[in-house]
C-alpha positions in Angstrom: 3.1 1.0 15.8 -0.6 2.6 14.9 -1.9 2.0 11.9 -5.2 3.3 10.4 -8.2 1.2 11.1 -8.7 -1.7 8.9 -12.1 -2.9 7.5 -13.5 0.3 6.8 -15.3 -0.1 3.3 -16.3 3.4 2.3 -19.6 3.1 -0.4 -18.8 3.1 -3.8 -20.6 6.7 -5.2 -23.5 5.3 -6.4 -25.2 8.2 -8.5 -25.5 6.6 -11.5 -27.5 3.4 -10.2 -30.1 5.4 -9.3 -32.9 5.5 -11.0 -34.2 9.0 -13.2 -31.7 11.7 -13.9 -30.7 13.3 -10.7 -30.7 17.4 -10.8 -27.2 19.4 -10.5 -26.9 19.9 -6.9 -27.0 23.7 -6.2 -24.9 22.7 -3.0 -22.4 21.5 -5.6 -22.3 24.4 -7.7 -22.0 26.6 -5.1 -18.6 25.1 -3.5 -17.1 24.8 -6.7 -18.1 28.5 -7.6 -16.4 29.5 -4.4 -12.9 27.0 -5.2 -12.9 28.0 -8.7 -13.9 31.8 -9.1 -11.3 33.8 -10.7 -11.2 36.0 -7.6 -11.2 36.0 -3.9 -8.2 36.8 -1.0 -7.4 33.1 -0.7 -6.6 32.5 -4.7 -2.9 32.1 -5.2 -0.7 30.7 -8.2 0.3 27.1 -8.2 3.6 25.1 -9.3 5.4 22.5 -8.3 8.5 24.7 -8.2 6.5 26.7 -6.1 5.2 24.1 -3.5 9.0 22.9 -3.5 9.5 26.4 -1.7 7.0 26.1 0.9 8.0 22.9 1.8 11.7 23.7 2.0 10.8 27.3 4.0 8.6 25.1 6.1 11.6 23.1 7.2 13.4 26.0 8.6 10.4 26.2 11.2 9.4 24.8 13.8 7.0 22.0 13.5 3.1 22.8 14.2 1.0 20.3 14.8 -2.5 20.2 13.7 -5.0 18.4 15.3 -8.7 18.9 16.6 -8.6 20.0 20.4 -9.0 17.5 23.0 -12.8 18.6 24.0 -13.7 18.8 20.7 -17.0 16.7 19.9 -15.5 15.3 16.7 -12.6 13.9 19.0 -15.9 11.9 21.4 -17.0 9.9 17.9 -17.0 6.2 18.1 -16.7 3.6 15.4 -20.1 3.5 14.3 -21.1 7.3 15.0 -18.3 8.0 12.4 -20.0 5.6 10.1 -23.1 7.5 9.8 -21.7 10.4 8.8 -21.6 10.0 4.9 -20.5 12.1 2.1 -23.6 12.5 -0.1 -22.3 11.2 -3.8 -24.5 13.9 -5.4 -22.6 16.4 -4.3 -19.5 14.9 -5.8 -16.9 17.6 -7.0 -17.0 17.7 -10.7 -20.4 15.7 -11.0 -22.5 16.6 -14.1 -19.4 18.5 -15.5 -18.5 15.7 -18.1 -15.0 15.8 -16.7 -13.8 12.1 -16.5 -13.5 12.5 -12.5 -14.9 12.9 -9.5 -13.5 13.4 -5.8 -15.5 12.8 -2.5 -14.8 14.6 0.7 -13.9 12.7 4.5 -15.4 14.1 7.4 -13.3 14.8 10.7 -14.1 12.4 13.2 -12.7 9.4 15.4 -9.8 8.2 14.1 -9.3 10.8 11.8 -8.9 13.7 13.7 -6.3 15.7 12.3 -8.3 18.1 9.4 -6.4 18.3 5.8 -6.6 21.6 3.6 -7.8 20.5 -0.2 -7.1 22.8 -2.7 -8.9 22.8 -6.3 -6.0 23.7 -9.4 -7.2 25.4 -12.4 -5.0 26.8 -15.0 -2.0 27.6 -12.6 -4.3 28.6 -10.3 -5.0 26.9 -6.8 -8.5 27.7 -4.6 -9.1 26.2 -1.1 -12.4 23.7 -1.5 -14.5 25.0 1.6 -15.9 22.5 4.1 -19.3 22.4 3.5 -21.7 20.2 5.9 -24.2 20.6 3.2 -21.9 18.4 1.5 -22.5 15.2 3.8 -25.6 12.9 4.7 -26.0 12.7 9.2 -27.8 10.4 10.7 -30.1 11.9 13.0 -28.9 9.9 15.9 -25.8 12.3 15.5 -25.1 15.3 18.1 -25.7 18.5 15.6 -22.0 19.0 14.0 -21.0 23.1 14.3 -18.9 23.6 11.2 -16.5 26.0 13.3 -15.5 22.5 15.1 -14.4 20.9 11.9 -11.7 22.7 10.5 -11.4 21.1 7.2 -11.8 17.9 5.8 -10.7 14.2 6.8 -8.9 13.3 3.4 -10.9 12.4 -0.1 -10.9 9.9 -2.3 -10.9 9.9 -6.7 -13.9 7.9 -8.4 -13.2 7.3 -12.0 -15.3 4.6 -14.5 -12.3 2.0 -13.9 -14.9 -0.8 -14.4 -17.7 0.3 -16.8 -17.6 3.4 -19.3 -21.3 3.8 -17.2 -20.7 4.2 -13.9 -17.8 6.0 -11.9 -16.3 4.0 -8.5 -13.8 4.9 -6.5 -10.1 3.7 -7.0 -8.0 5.8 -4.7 -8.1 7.2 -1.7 -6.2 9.5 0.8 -6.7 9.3 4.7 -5.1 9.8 7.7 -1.0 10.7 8.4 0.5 10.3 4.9 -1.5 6.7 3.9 -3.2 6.2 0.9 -4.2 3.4 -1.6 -5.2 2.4 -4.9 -6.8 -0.9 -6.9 -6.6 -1.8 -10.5 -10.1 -3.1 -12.3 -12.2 -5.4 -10.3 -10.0 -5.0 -7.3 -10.9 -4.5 -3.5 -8.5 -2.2 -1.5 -5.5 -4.3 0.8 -2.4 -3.1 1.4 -1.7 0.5 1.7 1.1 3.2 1.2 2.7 6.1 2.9 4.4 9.1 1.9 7.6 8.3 4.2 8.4 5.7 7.0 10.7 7.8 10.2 12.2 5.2 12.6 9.4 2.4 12.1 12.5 0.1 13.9 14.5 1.8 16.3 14.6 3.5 19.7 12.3 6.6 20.5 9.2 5.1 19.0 7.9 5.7 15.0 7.2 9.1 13.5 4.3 9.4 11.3 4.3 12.6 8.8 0.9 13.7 7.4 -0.3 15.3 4.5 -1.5 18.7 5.6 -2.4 20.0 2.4 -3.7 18.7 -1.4 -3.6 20.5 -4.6 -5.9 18.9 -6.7 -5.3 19.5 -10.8 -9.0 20.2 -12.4 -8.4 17.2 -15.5 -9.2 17.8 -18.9 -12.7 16.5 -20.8 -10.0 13.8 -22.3 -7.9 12.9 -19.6 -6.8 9.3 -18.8 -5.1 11.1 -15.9 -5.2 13.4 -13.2 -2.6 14.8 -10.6 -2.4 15.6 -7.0 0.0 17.7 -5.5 0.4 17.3 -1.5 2.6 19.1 1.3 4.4 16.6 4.1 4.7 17.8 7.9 6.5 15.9 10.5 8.8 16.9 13.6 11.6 15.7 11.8 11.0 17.3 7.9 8.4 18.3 5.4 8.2 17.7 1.4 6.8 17.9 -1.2 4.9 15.8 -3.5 3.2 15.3 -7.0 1.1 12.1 -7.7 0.6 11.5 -11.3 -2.3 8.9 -11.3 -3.9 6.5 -14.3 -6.3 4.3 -13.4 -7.0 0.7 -15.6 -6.0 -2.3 -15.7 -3.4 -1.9 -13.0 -3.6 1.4 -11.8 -0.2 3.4 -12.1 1.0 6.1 -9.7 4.4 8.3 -10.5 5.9 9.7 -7.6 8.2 12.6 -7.2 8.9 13.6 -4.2 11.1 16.1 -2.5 12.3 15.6 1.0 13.9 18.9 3.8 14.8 17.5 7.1 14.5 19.3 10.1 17.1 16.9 11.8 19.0 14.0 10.9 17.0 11.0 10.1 19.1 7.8 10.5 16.5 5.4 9.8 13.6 6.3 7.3 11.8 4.4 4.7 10.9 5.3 1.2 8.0 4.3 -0.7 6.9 2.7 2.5 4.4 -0.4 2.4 2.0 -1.2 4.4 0.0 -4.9 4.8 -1.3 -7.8 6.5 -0.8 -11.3 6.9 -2.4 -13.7 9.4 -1.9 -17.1 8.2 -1.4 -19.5 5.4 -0.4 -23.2 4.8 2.8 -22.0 6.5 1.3 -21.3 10.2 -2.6 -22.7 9.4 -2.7 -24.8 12.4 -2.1 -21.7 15.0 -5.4 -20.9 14.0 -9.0 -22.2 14.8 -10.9 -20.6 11.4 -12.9 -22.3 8.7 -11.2 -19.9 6.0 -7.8 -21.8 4.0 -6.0 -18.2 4.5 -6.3 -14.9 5.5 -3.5 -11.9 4.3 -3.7 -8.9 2.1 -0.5 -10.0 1.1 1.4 -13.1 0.8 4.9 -12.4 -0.4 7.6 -9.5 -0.8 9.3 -10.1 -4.2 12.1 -8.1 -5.1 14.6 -7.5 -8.3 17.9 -7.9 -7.2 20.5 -5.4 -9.6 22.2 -8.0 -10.7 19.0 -9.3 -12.6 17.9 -11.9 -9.7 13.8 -12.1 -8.6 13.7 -13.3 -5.1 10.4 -14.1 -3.2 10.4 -14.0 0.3 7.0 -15.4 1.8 5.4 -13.2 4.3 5.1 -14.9 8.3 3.1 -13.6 11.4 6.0 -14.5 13.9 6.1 -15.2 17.3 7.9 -12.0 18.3 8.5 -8.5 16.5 11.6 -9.4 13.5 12.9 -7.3 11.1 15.1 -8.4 8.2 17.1 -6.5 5.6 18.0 -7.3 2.2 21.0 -5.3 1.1 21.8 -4.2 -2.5 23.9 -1.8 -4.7 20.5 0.1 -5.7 16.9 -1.2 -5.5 15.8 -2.0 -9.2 12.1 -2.9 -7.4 10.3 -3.8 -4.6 7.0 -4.8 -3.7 3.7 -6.3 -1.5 1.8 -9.1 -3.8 -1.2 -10.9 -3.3 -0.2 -14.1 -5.4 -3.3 -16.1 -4.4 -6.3 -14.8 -6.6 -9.0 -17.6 -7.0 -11.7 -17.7 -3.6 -10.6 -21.3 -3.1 -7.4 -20.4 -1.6 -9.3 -18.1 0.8 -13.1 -19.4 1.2 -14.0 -15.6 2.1 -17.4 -14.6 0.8 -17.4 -11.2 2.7 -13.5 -10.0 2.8 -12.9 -11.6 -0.8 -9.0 -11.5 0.0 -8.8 -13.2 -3.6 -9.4 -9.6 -5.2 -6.6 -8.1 -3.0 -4.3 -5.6 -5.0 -0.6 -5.9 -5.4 1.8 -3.4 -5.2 5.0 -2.7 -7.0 7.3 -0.3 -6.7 10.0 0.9 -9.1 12.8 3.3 -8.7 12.7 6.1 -12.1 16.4 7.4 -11.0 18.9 6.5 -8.8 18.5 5.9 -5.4 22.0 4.7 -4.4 23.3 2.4 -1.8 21.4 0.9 1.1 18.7 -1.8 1.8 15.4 -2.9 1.6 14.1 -3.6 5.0 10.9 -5.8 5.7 9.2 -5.9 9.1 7.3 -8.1 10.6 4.8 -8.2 13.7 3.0 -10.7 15.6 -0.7 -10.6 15.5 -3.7 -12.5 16.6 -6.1 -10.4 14.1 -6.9 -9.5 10.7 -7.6 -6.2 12.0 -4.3 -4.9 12.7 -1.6 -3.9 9.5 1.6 -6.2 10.8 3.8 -6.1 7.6 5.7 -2.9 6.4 8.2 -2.9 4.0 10.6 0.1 2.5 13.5 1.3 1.0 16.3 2.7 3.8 19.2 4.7 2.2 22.3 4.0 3.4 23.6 6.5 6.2 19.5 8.3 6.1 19.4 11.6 5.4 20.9 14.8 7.0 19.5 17.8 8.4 19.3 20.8 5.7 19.5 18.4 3.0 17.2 18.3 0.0 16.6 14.8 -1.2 14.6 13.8 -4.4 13.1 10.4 -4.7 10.9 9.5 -8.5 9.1 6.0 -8.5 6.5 4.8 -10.0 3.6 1.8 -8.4 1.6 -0.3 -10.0 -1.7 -1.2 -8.2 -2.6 -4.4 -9.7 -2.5 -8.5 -9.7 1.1 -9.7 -9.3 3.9 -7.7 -10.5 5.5 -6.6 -13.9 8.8 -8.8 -13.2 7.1 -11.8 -12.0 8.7 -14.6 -14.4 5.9 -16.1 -16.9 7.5 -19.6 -15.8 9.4 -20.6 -12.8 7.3 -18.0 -10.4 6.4 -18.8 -6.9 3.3 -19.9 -6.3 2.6 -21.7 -3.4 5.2 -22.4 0.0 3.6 -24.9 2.7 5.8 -26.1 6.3 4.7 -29.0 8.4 5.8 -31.1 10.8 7.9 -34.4 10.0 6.6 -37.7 11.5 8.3 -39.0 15.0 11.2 -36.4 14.0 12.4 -33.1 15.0 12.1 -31.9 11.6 10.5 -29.5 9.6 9.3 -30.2 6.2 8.9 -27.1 3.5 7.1 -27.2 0.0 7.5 -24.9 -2.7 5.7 -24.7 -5.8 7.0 -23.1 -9.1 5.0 -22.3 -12.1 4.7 -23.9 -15.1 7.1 -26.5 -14.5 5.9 -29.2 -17.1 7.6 -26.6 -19.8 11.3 -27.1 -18.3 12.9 -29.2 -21.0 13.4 -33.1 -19.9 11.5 -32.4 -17.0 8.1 -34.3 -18.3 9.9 -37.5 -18.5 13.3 -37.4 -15.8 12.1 -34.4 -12.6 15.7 -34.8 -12.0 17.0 -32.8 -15.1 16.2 -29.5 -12.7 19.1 -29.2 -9.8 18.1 -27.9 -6.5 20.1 -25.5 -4.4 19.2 -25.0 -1.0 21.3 -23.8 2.1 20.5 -22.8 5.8 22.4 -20.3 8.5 21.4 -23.2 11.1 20.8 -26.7 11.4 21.1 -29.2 8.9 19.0 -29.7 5.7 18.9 -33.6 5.8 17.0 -34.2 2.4 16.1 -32.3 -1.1 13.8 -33.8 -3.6 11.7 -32.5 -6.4 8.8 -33.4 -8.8 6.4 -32.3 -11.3 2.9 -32.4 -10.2 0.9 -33.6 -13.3 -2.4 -32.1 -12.2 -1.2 -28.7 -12.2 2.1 -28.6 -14.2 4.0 -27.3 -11.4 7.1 -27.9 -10.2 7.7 -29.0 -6.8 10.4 -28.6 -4.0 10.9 -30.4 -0.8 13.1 -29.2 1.5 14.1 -30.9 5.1 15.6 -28.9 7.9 16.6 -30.6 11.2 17.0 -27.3 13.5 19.3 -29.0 15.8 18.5 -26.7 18.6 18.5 -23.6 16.9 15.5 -21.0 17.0 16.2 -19.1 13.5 16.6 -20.6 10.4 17.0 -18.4 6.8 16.7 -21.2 4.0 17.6 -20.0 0.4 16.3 -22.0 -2.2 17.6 -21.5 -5.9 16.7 -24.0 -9.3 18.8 -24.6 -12.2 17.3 -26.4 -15.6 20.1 -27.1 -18.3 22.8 -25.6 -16.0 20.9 -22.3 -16.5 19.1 -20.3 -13.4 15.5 -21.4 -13.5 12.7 -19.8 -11.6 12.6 -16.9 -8.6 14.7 -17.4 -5.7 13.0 -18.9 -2.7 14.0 -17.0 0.6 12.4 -18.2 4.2 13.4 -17.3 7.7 11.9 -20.1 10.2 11.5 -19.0 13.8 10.4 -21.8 16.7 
């Protein structure tokens, strides 16, 4: 699996920390004079009904890739040439306008190699935005760039004043195949999403579809929000997309999405997720580093139909596993960053305690089929190892036209996560002179279970494995925190794979999330 390349912290548009009033660029004005005019060859009308039928004519032809050509200087970038290519903030589309945002441009280069087509929307009306290298800041160590070796732009990004009325920051960005992702308020970017998953586990080796095109809605003075339109490409089907995005507290995306196939597609993913997890207090000691944790995620939590929240903590296994949680219909889904205070991380620099979470929640019916997590081994924070998605039952067919509406929320936990009786912590060790494993699970506000202050045993614990024994149960409330606390003992008994289920009851009632954990050796 490729995934894009981690670590790379774009700068934060920065125009209005500087000091004086800066001038309206003329650069500015004079790309969106050209995307915007009410004339010109390349001006066309814009719906979504109409970008439906280009992306279902589209899947009666044959797929075209689009890439840069092999000798193409763009293609010879390295990491840190890439770097100092920079999109100059005062140039932002839509600076000085008054409009309440502002998109910056990617470059072409190293990774990113496949140009995009961005279109500007203005009363029904669509306009390409021209590449412009007046529009970027290169270092002068950089061979000169020809704009006739570009070809378009990398992706973009949307700055919006998400923290302060006073200054605009960025909040969500689209780059590379079909990936992008979003933060709430005083977030830092983590995990990230795709358009569509094609055969992430299976023979012939993953698919990744792109966005080729963007249709960006010029917002009102007064919007709250603002919507992108984009086109998806692939050997194996195209579609059509329309992003309806409000940034704030947790930043909300709709999603409605219409899929052609090409060919049949067995095994596909919607609303596709996209993280990583190194380590925890579950697998700390394979790991020689002064930090208590390192993972953009920590758990997939998911609302079963029948009303049940399940946490499953996330693992960096010894070898590739993949497991699948089956349902009637998906009610929700999602990637969470659970830990949020530095102390569980000790990261100055990566500040994984601002990591967003990401939920995802079906707005019609999806039908039958599974949710499917996947995990990868990994010796680096680096690399993306965890993907998660939704796989219909029996995929889709060829000639088909399937529509998928869900809605994420970019933010800190999830909208479902019980106020009492959520997961918050899930620690393994070793047992003393025994072949047996020892796992802890913390619950939230546990001092508020009735009876619980004054007899721990008034909450029954029900815990099963698929191998081995479980040789003791206990719990307690921790009076520092107010938690509730599980311990559970497995004796493997020679197997490898272990999947431990852990449920609570309080007053014969269901108490809590349900705890699910697959052990490997």
């Amino acid at each position: 699996m490729i995934f894009p390349l981690r670590g790379v912290n774009y700068p934060t548009c920065a125009a209005f920390l500087k000091l004086g009033a800066c001038l309206t660029c003329l650069a500015t004005q004079a790309v969106l004079a050209q995307s915007e005019s009410g004339s010109g060859d390349d001006q066309t009308s814009f719906s979504q009904a109409w970008l439906d039928s280009k992306a279902r004519e589209l899947a009666r032809q044959q797929f075209q890739p689009a890439v840069l050509d092999a000798d193409n200087p763009l293609q010879a970038l390295d990491y840190d040439q890439y770097r100092r290519i920079v999109f100059d903030p005062d140039q932002a589309i839509w600076r000085d306008t008054g409009l309440p945002f502002q998109l910056q441009m990617f470059h072409p280069g190293f990774l990113s190699t496949t140009p995009v087509t961005v279109h500007l929307v203005a009363e029904g009306t669509a306009k390409p935005l021209p590449f412009s290298t007046e529009l970027f800041d290169y270092h002068a160590s950089l061979p000169a760039i020809d704009p006739a070796d570009v070809g378009g732009f990398a992706g973009f990004r949307i700055h919006y004043p998400i923290n302060t009325p006073e200054r605009f920051e960025e909040f969500l960005v689209f780059l590379g195949a079909s990936y992008f992702r979003a933060v709430g308020r005083e977030q830092f970017y983590g995990l990230s999403a795709r358009g569509l998953a094609v055969n992430t586990v299976g023979p012939g080796g993953e698919e990744f579809p792109r966005f080729s095109e963007f249709w960006i809605e010029r917002p009102d003075l007064q919007d709250t929000q603002i919507v992108v339109h984009a086109l998806l490409d692939s050997p194996s089907l195209t579609g059509s997309y329309r992003f309806l995005v409000t940034p704030g507290e947790s930043t909300r995306i709709d999603v409605d999405a219409t899929l052609f196939p090409r060919q049949d597609l067995p095994r596909m993913g919607i609303a596709p997720l996209t993280s990583m997890f190194l380590f925890d207090a579950t697998n700390r000691s394979r790991f020689d580093d002064y930090r208590s944790a390192v993972h953009d995620s920590d758990g997939l939590q998911f609302l079963r139909a029948n009303g049940e929240i399940v946490w499953r903590p996330l693992t960096n296994p010894g070898r590739l596993q993949v497991s699948a949680f089956a349902d009637t219909r998906p009610v929700g889904f999602g990637l969470l960053q659970r830990h949020s205070e530095f102390a569980h991380f000790n990261d100055g620099e990566a500040r994984y305690d601002k990591r967003t979470s990401l939920w995802i929640e079906p707005l019609d019916d999806w039908g039958m089929g599974h949710l499917e997590l996947v995990e990868i081994p990994t010796g680096e924070e680096t690399s993306d190892n965890i993907v998660a998605y939704w796989q219909p039952a029996g995929g889709l067919e060829a000639g088909g036209e399937y529509h998928f509406r869900y809605r994420m929320v970019w933010g800190y936990d999830s909208p479902v996560s019980p106020a009492q009786g959520r997961i918050v912590e899930t620690a393994a060790g070793a047992v003393d002179k025994s072949p047996e494993r020892v796992f802890v699970i913390d619950y939230s506000n546990g001092d508020r279970i009735p009876g619980v202050t004054s007899d721990p045993a008034t909450v029954t614990i029900n815990a099963s494995t698929s191998a081995g024994v479980i040789t003791d149960i206990s719990g307690t409330l921790l009076e520092p925190t107010g938690r509730y606390r599980v311990y559970i003992k497995l004796d493997p008994d020679g197997a490898e794979l272990a999947e431990l289920r852990v449920t609570l009851e309080a007053g014969g009632q269901p108490w809590g999330e349900t705890w699910l954990y697959r052990w490997t050796q």
